[in-house]
N, C-alpha and C positions, 0 to 999 in steps of 0.2 A: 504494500500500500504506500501512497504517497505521503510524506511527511510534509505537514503543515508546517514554516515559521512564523512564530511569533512575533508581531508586528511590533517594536516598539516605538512609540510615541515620542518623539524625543523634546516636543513639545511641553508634554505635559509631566514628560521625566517618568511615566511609569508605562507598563505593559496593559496594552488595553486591550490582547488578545486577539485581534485583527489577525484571520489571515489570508493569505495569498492565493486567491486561486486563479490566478496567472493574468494573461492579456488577454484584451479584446482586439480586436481586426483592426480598429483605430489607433492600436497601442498603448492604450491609459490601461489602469492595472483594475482589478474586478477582486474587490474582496470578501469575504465570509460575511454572512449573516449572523447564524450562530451564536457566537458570544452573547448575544439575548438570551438564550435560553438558561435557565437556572435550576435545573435537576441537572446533576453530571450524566448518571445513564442517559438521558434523552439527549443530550449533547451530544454524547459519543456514540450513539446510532447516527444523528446525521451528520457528523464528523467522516463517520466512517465507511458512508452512503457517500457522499461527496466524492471523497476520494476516490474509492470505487468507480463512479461516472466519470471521473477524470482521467481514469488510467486506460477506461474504455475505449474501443476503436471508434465509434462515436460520439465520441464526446467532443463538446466547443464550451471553451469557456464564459460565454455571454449566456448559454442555453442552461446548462451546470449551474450557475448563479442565479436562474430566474429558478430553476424549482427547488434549489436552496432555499431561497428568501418564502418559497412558497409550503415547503416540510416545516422549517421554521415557523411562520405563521400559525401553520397546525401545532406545533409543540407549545407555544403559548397559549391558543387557544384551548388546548389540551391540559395544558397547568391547571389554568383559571377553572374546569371543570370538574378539578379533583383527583387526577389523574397523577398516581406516584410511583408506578413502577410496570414493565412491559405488560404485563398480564391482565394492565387494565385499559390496554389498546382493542378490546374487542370488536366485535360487526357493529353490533350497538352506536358504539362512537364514531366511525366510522361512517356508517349511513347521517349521527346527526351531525359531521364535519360538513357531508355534500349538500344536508338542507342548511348549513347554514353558509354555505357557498352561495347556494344562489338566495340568499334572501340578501347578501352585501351588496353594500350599492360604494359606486366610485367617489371621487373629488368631488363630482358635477353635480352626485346625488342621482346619478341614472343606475340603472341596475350592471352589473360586471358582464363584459359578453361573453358569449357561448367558450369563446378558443380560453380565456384569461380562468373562466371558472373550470371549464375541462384540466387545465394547464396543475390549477390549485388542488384539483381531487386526483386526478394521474400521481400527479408526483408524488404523493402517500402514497398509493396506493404501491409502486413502483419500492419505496423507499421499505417500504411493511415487510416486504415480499423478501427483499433482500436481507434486511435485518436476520427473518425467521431463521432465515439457512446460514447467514454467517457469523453472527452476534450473538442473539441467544432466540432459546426453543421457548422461553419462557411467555410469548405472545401467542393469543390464541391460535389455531389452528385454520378457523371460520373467520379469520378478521380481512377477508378482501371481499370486494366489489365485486356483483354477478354481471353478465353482460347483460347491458342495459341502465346498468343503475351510473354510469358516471354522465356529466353534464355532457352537450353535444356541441361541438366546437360551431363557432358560425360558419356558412360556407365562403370561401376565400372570392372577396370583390377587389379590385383594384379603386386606390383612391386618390383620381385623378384633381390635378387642380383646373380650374375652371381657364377654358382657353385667355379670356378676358384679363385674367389674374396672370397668367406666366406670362402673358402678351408682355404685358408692365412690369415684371420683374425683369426678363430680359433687354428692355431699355436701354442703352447707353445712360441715359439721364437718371434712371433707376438704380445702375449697378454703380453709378458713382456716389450713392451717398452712403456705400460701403467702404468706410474709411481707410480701414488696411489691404494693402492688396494682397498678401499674401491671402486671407479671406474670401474677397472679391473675385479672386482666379477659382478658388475651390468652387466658389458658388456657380460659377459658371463651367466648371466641368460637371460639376453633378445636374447642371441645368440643361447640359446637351444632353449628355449620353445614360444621365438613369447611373450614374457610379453610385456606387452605396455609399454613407458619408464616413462609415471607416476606412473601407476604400482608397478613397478620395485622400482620407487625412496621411496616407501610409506609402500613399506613390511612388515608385522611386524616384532619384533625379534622372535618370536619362531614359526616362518612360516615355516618351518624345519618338515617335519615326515618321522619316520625313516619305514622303510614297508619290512625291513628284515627279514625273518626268517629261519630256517633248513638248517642254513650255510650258505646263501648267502650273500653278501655285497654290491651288486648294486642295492638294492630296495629302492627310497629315492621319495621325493614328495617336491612342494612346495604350502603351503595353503594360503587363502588370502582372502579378501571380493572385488569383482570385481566391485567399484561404479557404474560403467556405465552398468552394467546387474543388481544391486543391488541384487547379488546373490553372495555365497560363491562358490569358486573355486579351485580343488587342481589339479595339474599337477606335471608330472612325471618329475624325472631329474636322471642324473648318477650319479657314485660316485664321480667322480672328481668336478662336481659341487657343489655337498655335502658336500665334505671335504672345499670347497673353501668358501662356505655360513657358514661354521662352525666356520672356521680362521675366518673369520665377527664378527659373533655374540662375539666371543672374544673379537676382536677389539671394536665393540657397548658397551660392558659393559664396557670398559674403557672409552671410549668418554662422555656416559651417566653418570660415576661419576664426570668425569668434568663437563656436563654441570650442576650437581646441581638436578641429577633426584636420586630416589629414587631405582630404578629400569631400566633396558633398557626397553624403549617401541619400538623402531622400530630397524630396520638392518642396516640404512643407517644415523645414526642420525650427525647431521653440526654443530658445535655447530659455526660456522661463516655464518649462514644465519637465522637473525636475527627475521625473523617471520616464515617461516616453519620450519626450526629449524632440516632439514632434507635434502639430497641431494634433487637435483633438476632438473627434465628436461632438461631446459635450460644449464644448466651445464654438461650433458649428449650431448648436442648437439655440445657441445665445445669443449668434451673432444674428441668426436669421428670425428671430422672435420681433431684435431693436430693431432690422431691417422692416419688416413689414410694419410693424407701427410706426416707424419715421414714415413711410409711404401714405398710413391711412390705410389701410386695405382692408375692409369688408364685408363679407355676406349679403347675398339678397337683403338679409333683412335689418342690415346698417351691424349686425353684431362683428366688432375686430375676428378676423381670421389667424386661426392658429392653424399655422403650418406644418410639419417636420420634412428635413431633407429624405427622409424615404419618400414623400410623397413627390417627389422630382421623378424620381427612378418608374412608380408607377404614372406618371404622366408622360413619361418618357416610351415608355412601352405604349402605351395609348395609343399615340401620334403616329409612330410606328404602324401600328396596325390602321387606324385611320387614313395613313397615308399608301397603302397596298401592299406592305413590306409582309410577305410570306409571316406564319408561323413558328416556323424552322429558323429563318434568319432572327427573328427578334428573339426567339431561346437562344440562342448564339450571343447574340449582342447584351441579353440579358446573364448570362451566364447559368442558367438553369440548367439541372441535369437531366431534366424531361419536363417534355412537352405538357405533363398533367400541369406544373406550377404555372404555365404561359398563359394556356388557353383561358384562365379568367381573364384575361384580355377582348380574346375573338369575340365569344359570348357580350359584355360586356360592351364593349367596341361598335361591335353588328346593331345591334337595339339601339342605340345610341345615336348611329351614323342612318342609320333606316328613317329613323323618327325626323330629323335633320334633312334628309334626302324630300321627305314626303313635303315637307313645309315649305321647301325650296324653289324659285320659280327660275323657267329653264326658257333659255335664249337661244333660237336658232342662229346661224348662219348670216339669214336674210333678218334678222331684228325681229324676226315674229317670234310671239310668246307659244311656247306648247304646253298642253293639257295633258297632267297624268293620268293614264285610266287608272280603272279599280278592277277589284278582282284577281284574280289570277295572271289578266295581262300587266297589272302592276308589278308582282311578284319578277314575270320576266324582265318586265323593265326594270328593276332593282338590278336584277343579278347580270343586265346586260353593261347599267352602269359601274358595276363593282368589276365583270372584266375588262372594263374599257380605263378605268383608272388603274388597275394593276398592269394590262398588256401594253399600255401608251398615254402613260399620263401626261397633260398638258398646261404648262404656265398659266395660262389663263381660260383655260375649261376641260373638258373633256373629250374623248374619242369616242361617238357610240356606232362606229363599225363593227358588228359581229367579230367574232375571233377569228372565223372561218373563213374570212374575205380581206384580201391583203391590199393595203395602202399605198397609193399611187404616188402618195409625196412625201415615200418612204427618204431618208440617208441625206436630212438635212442637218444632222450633227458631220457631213462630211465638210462643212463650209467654216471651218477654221475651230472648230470645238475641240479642246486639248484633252478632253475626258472620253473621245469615240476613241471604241478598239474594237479590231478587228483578227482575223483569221484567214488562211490560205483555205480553207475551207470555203470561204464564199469568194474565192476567185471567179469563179462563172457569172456570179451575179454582179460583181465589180465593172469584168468584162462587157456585160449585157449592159449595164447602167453607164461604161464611161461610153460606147458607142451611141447611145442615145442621148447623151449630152452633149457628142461630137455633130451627131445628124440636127439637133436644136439649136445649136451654136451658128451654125454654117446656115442653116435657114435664115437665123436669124442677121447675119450677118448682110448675107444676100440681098432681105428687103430693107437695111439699114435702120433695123433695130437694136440699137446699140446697149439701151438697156437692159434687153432679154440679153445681151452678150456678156454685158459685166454679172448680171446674175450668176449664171451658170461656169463663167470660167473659170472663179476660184475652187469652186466643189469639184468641177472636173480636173483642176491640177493635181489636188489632192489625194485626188482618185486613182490619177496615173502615177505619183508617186507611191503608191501604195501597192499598187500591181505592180509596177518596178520593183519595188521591194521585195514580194511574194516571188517574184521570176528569181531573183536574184539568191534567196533564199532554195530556191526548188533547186538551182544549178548548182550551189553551193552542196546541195545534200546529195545531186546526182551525180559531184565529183567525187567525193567523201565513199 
């Protein structure tokens, strides 16, 4: 088993029995509850439970310390009920721990939801179990939950910030009245890309790669080891967030020759937080609380809006799927290990964007207004507009060409766009398209239409430099 140390206070000059139950993702340290407790035995059942969770192949130290604080909870309430030694943990008590689970109500005065009170009766229940067989036999035998009897966790919704509200968060004029920038960068990484905000606080410094090439400049990434998938992770970002993660890493290298490092190792390095030694969560939750009340911000119904940075990461996914991005990709970009944790998105997303879709009034071509039917021909026209924005989505509307019928004014990212790529695979159609720019050109030329000529002639240069390339490529491989 793990040995706890005892935390001393050096404050207050004595031993206040604090201990260590390691770090969190964002690097700040996560300690015992415990020490509350005043029966020794009951102590060292959830001492010894703890440990145990700790030493497990699953175990996370943020998850370990929430049903800590939550066994905990029960041993006090267990005290106060007269309860002095294992054999008086019976079913009894047990059944009235869960009624008196869900009759607690929170801060707010609402009742605990389903996941927090399932969370408070599991973790007894979990902790009982263990005791019997490692600690002592001396707790009944009958002292667990039947299936059915513990609370039922809520089912998992994502909880989007309102488009209106992040619109105004992302502001230039907004993120300026976030006075440190080391903060102000964070905020806007976890504003793009849905990072968790431990994540975010723990980045390394040369998490940065540059994915520019043939003239572009908004091709950028950020990499990372994801603890909680224990898998490496790179995600996409703009340039603006680029250049702002860059100004950082500036900053880091000054910060890290104050704190005495040899090198920067991270993005976010504190040299005022004295054992992570790096921005902090917690600190993140502070800074974004004064942030949105310096703003003003909200509710329909005039009530201030509380935040937290997780609710970035679930907006973030949102938009994602909003915007046509497969389910597979945003598990990817979200770092999820299966699809089950994504798809409250899809769900979510679909009702949402439908409802939105129906209210909508839709613009032809020619400026005439069109009318959605009902019924069933609605349902098609939903789903013809949900392929037409995932197969060829457009700046300023949408494509509602069937899938099944291909586009005439296909291979206008060939006219100077540094983000088209292509393949030796579509050489035929290269070939097919530059002759038809060559036959439109020369028409056009003929009846001294000069602007259909400047149209067409830089996409067809482009063209042929690209089949140049391919040929050049093929001969190279047919010499080889």
């Amino acid at each position: 088993m793990r040995e706890f140390p005892i935390w001393l206070d050096e404050a207050a000059g004595v031993k206040s029995g604090r201990r260590r139950l390691g770090r969190r993702r964002g690097g700040t340290m996560r300690w015992s509850a415990s020490q509350e407790i005043e029966q020794p035995w009951l102590k060292d059942i959830v001492d010894r439970w703890v440990s145990y969770r700790l030493n497990t192949e699953a175990s996370d130290v943020q998850s370990v310390g929430d049903q800590e604080r939550a066994v905990t909870s029960f041993a006090l309430w267990a005290t106060a009920k007269g309860v002095r030694g294992p054999e008086g943990l019976t079913r009894n008590l047990l059944l009235a721990w869960a009624a008196e689970v869900n009759r607690r109500k929170g801060k707010t005065g609402a009742r605990l939801s389903g996941s927090y009170r399932a969370k408070l009766v599991s973790s007894v229940a979990m902790m009982l179990t263990f005791a019997r067989v490692n600690v002592t036999d001396r707790i009944p035998s009958n002292a667990v939950y039947l299936p059915g009897e513990l609370p039922k966790a809520d089912p998992p919704r994502p909880r989007f910030i309102e488009p209106r509200v992040i619109e105004t968060l992302r502001m230039p004029a907004s993120l300026a009245l976030i006075a440190d920038p080391s903060h102000r960068v964070a905020m806007q990484i976890m504003m793009q890309v849905g990072l968790r905000s431990g994540h975010t606080c723990s980045l390394p410094y040369d998490c940065l790669i540059d994915l520019n090439r043939g003239g572009s400049t908004d091709r950028w990434a950020l990499t990372f080891v994801d603890t909680k998938a224990n898998r490496q992770i790179t995600l996409p970002i703009d340039a603006a967030v680029a250049g702002a993660v860059r100004e950082q890493q500036a900053r880091a290298a000054t910060l890290s020759k104050q704190m005495g490092e040899p090198a920067p190792v991270q993005l976010f390095p504190n040299p005022r937080a004295p054992i992570s030694r790096q921005l902090t969560p917690e600190k993140m939750n502070l800074v974004l609380d004064e942030w949105v009340a310096a703003l003003g911000l909200c509710d329909a119904q005039g009530v201030p809006l509380k935040l937290t940075p997780h609710r970035f990461r679930h907006t973030f996914a949102t938009e994602m799927r909003e915007r046509g991005v497969p389910l597979e990709v945003v598990r990817d970009l979200l770092g999820h290990a299966s699809l089950s944790s994504t798809e409250i998105y899809a769900t979510v997303t679909d009702v949402r964007m439908r409802a939105e879709w129906e209210k909508a009034t839709f613009i032809n071509v020619e400026g005439e207004l069109l009318e959605l039917p009902d019924g069933p021909a609605a349902d098609a026209e939903w789903m013809l507009h949900q392929i037409g924005r995932a197969v060829q989505p457009l700046p300023n509307g949408g494509c509602a060409l069937p899938i099944q019928q291909k586009c005439p004014h296909a291979n206008a990212c060939l006219d100077g766009c540094p983000n088209f790529v292509t393949t030796p695979a579509f050489l035929p159609v290269h070939l097919a398209q530059s002759d038809e720019f060559d036959r439109v050109i020369s028409k056009a030329e003929a009846a001294g239409h000069l602007r259909i000529v400047e149209i067409n002639t830089r996409p067809n240069d482009n063209l042929k430099k690209i089949i140049r390339t391919i040929r050049q490529q093929e001969e190279a491989l047919g010499g080889a």
